[in-house]
PDB file with one MODEL, atoms N, CA, C and O in Angstrom:
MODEL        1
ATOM      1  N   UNK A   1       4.844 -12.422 -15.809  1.00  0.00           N
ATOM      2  CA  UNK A   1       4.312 -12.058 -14.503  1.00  0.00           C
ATOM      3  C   UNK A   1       3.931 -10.573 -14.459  1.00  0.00           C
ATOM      4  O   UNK A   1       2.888 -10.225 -13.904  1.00  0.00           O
ATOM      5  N   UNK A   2       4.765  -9.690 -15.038  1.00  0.00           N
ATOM      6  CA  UNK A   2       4.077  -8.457 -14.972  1.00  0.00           C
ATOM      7  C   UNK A   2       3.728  -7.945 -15.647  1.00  0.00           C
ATOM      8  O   UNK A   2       3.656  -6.743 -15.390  1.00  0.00           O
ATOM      9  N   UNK A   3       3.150  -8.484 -17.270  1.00  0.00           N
ATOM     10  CA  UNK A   3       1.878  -8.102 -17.581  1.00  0.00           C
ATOM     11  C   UNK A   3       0.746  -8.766 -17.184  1.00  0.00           C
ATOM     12  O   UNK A   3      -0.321  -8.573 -17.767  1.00  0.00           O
ATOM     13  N   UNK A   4       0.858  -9.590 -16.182  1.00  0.00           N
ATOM     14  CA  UNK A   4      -0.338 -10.174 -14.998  1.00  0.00           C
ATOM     15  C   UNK A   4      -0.798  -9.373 -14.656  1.00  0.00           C
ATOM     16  O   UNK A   4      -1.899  -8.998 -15.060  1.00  0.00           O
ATOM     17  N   UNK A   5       0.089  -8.634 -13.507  1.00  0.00           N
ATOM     18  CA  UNK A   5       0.171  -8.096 -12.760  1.00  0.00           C
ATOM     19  C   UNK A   5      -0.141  -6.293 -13.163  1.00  0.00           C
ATOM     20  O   UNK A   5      -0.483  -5.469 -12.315  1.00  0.00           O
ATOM     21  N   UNK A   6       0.045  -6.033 -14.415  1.00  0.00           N
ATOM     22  CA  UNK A   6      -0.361  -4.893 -15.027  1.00  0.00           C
ATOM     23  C   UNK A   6      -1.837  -4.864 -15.588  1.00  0.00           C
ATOM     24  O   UNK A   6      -2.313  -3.793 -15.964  1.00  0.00           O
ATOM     25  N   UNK A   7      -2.702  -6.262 -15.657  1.00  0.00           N
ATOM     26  CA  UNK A   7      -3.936  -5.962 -16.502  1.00  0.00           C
ATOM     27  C   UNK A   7      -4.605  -6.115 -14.948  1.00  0.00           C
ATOM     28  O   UNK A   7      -5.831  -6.013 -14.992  1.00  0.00           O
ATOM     29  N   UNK A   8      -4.067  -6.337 -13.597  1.00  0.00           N
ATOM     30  CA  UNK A   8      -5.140  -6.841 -12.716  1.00  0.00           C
ATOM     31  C   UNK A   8      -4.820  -5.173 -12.263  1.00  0.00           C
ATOM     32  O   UNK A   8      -5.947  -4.699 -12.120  1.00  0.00           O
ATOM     33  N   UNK A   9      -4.230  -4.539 -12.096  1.00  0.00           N
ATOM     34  CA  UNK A   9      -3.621  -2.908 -11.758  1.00  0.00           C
ATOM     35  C   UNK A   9      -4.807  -2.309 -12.940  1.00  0.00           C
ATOM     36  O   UNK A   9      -5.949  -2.005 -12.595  1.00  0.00           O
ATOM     37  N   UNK A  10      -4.488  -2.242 -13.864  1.00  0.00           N
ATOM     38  CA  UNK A  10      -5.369  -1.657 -14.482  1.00  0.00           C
ATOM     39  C   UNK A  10      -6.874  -1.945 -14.356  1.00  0.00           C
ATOM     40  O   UNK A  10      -7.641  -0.986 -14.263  1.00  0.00           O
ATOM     41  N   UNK A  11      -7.171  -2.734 -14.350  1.00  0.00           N
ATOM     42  CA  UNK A  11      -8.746  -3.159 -13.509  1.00  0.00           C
ATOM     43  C   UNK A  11      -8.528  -2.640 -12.094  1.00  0.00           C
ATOM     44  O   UNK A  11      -9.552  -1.957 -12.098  1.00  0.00           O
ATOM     45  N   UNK A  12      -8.114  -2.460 -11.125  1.00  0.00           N
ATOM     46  CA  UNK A  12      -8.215  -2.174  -9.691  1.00  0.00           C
ATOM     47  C   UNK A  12      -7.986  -0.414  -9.867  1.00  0.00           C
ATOM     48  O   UNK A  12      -8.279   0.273  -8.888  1.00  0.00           O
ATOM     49  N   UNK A  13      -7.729  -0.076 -10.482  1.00  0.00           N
ATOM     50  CA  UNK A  13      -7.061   1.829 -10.458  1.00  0.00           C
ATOM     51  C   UNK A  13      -8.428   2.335 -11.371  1.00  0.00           C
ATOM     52  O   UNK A  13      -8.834   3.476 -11.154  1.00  0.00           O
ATOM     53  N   UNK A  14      -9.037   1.613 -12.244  1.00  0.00           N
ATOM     54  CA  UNK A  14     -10.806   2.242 -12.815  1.00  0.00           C
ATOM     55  C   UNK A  14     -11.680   2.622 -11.801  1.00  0.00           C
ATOM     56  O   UNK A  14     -12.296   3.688 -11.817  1.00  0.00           O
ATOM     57  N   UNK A  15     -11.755   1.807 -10.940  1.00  0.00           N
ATOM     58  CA  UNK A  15     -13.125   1.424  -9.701  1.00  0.00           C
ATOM     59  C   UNK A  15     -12.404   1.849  -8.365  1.00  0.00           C
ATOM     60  O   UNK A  15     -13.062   1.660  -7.342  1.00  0.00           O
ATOM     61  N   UNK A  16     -11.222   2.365  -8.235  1.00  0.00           N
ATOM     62  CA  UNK A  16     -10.794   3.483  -6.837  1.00  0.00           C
ATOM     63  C   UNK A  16     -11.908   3.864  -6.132  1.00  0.00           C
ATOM     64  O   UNK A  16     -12.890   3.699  -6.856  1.00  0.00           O
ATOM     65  N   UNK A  17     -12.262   4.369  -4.881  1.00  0.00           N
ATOM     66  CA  UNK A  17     -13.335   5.239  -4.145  1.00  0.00           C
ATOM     67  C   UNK A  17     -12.226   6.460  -3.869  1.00  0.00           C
ATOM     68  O   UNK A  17     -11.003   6.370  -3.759  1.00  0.00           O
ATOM     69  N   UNK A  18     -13.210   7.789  -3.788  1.00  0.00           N
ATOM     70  CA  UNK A  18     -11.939   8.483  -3.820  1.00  0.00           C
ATOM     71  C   UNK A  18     -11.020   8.581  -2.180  1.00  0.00           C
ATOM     72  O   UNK A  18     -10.154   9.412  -1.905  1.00  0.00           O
ATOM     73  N   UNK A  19     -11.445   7.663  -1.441  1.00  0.00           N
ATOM     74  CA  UNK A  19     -11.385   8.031  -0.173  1.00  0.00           C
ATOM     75  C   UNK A  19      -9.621   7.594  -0.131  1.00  0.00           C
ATOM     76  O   UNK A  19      -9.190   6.903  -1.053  1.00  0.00           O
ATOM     77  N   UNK A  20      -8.635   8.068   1.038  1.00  0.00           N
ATOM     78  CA  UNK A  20      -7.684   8.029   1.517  1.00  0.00           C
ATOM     79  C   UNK A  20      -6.890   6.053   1.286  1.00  0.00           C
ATOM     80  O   UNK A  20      -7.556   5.040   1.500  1.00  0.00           O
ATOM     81  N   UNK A  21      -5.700   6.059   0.917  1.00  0.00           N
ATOM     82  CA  UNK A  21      -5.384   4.881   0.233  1.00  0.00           C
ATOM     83  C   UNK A  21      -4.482   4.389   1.282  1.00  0.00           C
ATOM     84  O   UNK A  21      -3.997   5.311   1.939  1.00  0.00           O
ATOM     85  N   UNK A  22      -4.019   2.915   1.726  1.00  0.00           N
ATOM     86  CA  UNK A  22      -2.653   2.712   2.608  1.00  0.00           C
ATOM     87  C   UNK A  22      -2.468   1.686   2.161  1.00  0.00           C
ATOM     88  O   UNK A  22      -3.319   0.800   2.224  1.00  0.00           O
ATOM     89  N   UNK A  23      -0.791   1.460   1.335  1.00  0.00           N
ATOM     90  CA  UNK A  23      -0.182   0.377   1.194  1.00  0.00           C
ATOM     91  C   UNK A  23       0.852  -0.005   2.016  1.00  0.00           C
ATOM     92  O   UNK A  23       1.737   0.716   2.478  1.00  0.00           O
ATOM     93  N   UNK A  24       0.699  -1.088   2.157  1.00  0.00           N
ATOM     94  CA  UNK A  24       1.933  -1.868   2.911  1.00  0.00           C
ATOM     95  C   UNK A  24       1.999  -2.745   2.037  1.00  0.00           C
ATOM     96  O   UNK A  24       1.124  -3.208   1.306  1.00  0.00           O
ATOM     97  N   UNK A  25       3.899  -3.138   2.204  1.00  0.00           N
ATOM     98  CA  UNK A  25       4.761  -3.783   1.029  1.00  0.00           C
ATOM     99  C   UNK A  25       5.950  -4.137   1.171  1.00  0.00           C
ATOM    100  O   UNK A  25       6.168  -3.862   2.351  1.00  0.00           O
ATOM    101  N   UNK A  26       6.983  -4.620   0.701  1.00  0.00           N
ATOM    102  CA  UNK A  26       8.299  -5.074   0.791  1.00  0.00           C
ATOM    103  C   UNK A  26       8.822  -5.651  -0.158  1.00  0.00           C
ATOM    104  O   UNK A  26       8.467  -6.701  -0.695  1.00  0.00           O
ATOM    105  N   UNK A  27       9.933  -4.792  -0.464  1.00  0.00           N
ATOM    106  CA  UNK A  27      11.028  -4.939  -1.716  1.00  0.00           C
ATOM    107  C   UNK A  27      11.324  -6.149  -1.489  1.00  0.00           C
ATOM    108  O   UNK A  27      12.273  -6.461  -2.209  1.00  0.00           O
ATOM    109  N   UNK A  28      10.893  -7.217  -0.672  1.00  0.00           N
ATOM    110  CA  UNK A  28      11.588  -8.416  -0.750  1.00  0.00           C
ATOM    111  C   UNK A  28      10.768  -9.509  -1.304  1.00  0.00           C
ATOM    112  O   UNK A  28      11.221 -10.570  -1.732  1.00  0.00           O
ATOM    113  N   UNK A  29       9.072  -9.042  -1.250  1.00  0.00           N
ATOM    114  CA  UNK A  29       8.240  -9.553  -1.501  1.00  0.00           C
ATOM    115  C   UNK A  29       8.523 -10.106  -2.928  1.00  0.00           C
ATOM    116  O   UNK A  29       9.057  -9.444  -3.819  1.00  0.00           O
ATOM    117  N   UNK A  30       7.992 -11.734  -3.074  1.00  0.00           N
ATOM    118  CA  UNK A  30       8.269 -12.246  -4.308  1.00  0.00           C
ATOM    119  C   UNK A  30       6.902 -12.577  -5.334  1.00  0.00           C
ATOM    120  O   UNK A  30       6.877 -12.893  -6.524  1.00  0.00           O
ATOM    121  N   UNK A  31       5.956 -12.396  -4.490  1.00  0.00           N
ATOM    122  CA  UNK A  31       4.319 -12.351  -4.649  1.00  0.00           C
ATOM    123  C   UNK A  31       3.548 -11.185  -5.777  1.00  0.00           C
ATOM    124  O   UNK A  31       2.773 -11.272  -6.730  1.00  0.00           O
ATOM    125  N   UNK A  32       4.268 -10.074  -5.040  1.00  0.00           N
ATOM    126  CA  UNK A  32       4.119  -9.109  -5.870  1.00  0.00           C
ATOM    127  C   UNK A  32       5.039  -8.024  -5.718  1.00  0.00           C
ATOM    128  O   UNK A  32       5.183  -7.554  -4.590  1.00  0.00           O
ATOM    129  N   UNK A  33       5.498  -7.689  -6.405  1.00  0.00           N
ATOM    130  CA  UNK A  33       6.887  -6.598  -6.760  1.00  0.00           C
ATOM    131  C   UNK A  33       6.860  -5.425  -6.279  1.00  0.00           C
ATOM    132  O   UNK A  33       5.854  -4.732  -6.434  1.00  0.00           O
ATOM    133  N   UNK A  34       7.966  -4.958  -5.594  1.00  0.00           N
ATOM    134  CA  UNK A  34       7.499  -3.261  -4.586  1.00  0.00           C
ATOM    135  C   UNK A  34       7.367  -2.753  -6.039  1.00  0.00           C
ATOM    136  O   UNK A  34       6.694  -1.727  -6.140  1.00  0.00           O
ATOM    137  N   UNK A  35       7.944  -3.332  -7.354  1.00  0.00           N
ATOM    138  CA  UNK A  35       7.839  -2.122  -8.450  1.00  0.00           C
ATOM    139  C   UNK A  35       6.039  -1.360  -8.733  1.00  0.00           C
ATOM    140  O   UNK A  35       5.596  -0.253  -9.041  1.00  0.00           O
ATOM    141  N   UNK A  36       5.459  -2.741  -8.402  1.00  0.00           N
ATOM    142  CA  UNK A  36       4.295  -2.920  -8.905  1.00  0.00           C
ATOM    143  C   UNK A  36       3.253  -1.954  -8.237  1.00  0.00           C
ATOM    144  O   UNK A  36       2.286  -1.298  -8.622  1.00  0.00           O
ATOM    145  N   UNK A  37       3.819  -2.147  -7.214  1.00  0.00           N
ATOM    146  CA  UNK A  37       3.095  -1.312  -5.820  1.00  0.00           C
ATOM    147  C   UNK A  37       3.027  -0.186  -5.904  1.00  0.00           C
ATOM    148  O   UNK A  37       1.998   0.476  -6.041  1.00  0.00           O
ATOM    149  N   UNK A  38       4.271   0.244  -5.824  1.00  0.00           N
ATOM    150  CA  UNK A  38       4.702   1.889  -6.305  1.00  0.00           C
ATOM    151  C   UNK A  38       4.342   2.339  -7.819  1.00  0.00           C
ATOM    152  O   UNK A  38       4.216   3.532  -8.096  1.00  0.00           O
ATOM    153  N   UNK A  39       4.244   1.699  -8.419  1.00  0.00           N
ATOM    154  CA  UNK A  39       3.994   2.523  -9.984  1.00  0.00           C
ATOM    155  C   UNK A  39       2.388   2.726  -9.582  1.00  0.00           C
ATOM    156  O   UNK A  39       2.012   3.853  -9.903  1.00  0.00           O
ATOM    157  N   UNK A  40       1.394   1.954  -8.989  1.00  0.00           N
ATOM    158  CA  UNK A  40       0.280   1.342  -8.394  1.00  0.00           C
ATOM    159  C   UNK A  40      -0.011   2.734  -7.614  1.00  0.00           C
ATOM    160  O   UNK A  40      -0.905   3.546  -7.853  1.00  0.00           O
ATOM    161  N   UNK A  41       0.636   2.766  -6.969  1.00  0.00           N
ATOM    162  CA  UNK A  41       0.343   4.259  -5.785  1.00  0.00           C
ATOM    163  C   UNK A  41       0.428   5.783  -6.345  1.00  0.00           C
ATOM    164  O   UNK A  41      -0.293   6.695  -5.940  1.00  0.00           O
ATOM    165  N   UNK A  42       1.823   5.954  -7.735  1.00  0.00           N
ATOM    166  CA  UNK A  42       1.941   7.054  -8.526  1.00  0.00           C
ATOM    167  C   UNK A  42       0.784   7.299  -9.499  1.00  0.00           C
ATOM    168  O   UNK A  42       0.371   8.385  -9.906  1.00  0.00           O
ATOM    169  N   UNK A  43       0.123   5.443  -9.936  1.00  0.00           N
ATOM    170  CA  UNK A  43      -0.661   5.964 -10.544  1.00  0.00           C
ATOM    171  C   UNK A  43      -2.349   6.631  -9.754  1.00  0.00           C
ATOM    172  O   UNK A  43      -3.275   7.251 -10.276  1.00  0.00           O
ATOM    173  N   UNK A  44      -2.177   6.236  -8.600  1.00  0.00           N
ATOM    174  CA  UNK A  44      -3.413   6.660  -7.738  1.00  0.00           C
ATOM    175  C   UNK A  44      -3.096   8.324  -7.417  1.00  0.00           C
ATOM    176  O   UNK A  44      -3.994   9.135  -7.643  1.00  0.00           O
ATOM    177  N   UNK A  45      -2.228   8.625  -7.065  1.00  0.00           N
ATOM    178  CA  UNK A  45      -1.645   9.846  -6.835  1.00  0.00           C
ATOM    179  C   UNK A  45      -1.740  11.156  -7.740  1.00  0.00           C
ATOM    180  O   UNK A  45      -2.227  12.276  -7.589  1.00  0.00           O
ATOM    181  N   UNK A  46      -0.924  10.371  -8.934  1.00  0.00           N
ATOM    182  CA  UNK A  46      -1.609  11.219 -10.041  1.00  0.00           C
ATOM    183  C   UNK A  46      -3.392  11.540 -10.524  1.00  0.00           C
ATOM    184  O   UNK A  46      -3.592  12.508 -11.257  1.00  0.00           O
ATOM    185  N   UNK A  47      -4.292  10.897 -10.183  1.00  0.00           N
ATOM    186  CA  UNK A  47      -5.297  11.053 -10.354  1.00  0.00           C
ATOM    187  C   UNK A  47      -5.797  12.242  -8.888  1.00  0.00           C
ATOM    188  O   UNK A  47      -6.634  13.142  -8.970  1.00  0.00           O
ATOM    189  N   UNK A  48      -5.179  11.955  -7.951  1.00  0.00           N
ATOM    190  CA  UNK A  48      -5.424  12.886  -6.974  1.00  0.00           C
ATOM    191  C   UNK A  48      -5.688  12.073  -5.907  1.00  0.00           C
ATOM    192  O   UNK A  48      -5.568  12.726  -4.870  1.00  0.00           O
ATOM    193  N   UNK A  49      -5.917  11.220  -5.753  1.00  0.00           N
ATOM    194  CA  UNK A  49      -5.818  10.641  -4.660  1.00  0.00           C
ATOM    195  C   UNK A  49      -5.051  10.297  -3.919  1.00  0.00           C
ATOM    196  O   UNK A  49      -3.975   9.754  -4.170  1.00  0.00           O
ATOM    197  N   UNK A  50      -5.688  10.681  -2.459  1.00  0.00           N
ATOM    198  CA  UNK A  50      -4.580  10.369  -1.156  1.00  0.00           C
ATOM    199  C   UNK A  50      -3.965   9.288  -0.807  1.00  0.00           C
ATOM    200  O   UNK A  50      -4.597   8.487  -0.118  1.00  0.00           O
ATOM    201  N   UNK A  51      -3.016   9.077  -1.068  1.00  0.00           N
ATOM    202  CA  UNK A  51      -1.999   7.963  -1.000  1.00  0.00           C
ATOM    203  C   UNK A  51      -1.366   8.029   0.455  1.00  0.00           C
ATOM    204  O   UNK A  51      -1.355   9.079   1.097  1.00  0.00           O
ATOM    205  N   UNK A  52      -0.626   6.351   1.125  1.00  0.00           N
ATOM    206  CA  UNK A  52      -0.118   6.480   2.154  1.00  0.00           C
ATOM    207  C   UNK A  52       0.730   5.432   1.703  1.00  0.00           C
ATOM    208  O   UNK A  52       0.387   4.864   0.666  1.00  0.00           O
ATOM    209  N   UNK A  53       1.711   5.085   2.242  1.00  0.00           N
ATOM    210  CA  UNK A  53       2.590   3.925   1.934  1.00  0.00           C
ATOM    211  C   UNK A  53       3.475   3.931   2.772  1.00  0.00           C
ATOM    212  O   UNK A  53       3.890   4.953   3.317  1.00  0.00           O
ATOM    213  N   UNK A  54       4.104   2.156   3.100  1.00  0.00           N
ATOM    214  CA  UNK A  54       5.302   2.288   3.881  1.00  0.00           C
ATOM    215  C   UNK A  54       6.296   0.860   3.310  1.00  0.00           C
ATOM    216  O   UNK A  54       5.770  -0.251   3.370  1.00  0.00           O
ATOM    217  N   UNK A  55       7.231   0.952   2.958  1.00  0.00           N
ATOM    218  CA  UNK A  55       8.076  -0.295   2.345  1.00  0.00           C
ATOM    219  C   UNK A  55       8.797  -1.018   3.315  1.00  0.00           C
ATOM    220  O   UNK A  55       9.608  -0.344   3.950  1.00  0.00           O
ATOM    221  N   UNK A  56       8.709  -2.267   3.609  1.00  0.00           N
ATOM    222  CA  UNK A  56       8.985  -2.241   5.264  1.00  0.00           C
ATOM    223  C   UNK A  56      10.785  -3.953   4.539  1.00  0.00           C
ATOM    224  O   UNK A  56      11.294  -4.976   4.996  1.00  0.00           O
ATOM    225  N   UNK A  57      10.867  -3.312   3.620  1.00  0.00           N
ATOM    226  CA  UNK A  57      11.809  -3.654   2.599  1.00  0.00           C
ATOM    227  C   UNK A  57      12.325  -5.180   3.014  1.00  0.00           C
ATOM    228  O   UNK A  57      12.740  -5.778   2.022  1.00  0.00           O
ATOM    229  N   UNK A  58      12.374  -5.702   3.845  1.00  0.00           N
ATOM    230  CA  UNK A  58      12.577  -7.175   3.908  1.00  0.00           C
ATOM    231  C   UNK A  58      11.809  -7.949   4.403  1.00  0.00           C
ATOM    232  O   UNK A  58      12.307  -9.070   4.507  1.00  0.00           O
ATOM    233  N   UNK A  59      10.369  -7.833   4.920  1.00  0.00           N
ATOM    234  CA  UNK A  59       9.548  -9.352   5.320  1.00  0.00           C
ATOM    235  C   UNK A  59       9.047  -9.235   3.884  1.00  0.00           C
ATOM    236  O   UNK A  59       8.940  -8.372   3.014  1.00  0.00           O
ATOM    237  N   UNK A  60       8.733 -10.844   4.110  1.00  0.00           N
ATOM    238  CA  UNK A  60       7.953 -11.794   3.156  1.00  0.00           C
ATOM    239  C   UNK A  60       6.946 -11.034   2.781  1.00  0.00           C
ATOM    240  O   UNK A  60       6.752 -10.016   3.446  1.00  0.00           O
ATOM    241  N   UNK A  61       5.938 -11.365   1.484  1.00  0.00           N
ATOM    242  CA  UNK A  61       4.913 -11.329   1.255  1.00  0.00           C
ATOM    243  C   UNK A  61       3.917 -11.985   2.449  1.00  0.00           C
ATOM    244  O   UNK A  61       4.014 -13.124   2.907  1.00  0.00           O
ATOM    245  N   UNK A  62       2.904 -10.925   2.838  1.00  0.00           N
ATOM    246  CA  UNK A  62       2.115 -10.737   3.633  1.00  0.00           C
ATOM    247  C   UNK A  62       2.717 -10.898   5.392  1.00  0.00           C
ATOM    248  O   UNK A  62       1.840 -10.514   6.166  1.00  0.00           O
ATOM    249  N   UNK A  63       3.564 -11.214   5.866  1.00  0.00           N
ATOM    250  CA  UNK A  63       4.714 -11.530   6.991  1.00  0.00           C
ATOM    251  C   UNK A  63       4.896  -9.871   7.477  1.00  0.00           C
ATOM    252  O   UNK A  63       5.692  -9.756   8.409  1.00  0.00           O
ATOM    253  N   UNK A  64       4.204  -8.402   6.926  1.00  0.00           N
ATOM    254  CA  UNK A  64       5.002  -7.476   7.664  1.00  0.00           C
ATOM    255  C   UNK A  64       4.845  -7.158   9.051  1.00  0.00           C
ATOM    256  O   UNK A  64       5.597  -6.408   9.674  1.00  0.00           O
ATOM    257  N   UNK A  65       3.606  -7.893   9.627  1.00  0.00           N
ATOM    258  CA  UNK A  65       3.034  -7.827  11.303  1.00  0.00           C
ATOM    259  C   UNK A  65       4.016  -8.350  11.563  1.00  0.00           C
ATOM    260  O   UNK A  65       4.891  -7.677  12.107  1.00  0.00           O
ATOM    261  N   UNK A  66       4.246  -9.724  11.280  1.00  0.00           N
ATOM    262  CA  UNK A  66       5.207 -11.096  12.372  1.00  0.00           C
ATOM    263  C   UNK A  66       6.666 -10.532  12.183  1.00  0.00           C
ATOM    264  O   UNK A  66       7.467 -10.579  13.117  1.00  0.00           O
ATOM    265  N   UNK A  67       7.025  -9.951  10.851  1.00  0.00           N
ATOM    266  CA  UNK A  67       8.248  -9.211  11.023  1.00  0.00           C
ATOM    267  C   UNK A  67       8.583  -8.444  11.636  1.00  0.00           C
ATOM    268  O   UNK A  67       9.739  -8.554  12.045  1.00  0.00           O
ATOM    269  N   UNK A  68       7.705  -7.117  12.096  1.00  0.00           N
ATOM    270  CA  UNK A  68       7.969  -5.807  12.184  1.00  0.00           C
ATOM    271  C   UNK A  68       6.736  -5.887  13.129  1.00  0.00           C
ATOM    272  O   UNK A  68       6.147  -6.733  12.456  1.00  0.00           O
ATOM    273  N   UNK A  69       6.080  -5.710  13.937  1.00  0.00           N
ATOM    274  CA  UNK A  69       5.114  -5.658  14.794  1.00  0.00           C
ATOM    275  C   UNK A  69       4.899  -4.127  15.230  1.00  0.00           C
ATOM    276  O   UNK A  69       4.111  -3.280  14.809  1.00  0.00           O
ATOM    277  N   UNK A  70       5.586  -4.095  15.923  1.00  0.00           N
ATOM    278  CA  UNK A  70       5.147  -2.523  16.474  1.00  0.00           C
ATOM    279  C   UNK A  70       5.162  -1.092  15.777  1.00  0.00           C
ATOM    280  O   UNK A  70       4.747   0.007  16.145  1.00  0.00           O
ATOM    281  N   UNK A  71       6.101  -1.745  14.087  1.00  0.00           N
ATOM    282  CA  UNK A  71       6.529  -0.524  13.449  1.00  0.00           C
ATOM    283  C   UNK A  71       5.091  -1.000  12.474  1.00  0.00           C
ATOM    284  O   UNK A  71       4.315  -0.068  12.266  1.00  0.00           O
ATOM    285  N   UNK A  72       4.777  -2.093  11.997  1.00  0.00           N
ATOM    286  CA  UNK A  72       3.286  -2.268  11.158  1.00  0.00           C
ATOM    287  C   UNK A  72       1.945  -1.329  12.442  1.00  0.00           C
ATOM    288  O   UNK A  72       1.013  -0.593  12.118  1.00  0.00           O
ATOM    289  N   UNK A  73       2.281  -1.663  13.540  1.00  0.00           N
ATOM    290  CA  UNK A  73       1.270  -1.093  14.478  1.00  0.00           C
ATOM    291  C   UNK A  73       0.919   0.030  14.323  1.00  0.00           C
ATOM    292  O   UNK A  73      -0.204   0.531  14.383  1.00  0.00           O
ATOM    293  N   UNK A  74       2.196   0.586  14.050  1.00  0.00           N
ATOM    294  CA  UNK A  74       2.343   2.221  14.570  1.00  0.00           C
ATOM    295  C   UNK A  74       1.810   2.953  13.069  1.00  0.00           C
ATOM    296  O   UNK A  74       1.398   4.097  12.883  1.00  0.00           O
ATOM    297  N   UNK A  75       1.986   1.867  12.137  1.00  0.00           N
ATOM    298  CA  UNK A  75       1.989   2.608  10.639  1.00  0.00           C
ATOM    299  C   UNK A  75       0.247   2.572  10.585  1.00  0.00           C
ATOM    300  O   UNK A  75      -0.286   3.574  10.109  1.00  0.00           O
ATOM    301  N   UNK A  76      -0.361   1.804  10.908  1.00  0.00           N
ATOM    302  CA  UNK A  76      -1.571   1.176  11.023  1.00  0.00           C
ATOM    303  C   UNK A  76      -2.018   2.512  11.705  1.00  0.00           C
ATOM    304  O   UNK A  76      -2.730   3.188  10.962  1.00  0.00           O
ATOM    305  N   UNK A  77      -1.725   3.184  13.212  1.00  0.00           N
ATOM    306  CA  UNK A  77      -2.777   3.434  13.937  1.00  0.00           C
ATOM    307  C   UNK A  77      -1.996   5.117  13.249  1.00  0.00           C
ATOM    308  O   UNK A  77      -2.811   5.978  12.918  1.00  0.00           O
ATOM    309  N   UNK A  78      -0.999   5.328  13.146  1.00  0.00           N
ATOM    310  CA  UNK A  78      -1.118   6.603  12.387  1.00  0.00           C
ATOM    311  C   UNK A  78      -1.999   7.044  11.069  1.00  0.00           C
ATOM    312  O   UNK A  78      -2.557   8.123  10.869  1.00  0.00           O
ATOM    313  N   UNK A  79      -1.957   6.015  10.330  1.00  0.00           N
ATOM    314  CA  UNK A  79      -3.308   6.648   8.678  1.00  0.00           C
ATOM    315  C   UNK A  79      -4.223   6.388   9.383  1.00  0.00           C
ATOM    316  O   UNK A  79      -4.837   7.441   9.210  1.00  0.00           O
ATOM    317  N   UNK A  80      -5.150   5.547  10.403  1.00  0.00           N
ATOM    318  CA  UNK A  80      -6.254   5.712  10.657  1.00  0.00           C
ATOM    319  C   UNK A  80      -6.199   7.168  11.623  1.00  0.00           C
ATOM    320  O   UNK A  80      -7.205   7.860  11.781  1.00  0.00           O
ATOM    321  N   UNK A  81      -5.138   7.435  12.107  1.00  0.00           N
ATOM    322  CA  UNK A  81      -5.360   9.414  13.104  1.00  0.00           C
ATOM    323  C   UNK A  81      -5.555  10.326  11.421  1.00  0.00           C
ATOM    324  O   UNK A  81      -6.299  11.301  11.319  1.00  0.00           O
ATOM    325  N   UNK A  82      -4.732   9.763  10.234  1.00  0.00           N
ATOM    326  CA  UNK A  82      -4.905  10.849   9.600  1.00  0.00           C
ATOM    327  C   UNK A  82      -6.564  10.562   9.107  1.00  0.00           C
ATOM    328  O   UNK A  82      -7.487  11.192   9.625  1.00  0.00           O
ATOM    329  N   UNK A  83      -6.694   9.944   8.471  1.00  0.00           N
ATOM    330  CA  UNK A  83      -8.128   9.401   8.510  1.00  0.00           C
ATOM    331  C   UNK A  83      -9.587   9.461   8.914  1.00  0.00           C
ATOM    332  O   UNK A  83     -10.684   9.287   8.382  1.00  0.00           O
ATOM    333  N   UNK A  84      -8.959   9.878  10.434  1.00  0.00           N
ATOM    334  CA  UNK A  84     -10.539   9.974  11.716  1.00  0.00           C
ATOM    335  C   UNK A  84     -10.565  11.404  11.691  1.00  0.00           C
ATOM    336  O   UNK A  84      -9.535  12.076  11.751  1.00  0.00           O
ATOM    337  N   UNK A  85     -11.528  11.808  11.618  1.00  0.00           N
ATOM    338  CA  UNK A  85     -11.861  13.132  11.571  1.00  0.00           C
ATOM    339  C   UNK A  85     -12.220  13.458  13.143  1.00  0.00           C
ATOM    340  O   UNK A  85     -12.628  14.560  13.509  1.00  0.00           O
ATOM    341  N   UNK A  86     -12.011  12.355  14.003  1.00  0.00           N
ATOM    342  CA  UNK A  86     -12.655  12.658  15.691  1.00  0.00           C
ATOM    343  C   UNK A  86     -10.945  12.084  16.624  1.00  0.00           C
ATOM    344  O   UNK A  86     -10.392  10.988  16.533  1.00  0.00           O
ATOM    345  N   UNK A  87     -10.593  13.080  17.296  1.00  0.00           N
ATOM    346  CA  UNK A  87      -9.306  12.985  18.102  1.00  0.00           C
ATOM    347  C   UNK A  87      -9.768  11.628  19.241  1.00  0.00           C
ATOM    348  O   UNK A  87     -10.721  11.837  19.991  1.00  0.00           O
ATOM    349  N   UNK A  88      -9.181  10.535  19.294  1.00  0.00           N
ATOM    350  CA  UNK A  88      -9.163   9.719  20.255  1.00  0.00           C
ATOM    351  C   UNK A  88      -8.800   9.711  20.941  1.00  0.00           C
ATOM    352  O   UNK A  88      -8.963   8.767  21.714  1.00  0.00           O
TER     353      UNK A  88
ENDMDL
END
């Protein structure tokens, strides 16, 4: 599974845009591995790109809205303030 998961990373981290990055994720996720995510984000980081991330460590794979609602909300409408170059 995770040299799957390492040749589809390595195809997705070539073709980056350099623009501002946001992951959402969970150590509980069985879909794909917070390891995967995070090595995924260090390696975007290290190239220089703006990284955002939040580990919301126990909903399901793709479940972090229905889990966590207002804290996915809040994570959501904060990278788009860092993001918008125009104050709403």
């Amino acid at each position: 599974m995770f040299r799957r998961m390492h040749k589809v990373l390595s195809v997705l981290s070539d073709k980056q845009p350099p623009c501002p990055q946001f992951y959402l994720y969970s150590s509980a996720d069985r879909v794909i591995p917070a390891e995967c995510v995070e090595s995924f984000i260090n390696m975007q980081r290290s190239l220089g790109v703006s990284v955002s991330a939040h580990n919301f460590v126990s909903s399901p794979h793709v479940d972090h809205y229905r889990s966590f609602p207002h804290l996915y909300s809040a994570k959501i409408d904060e990278f788009l303030k860092v993001c918008s170059p125009v104050s709403v």
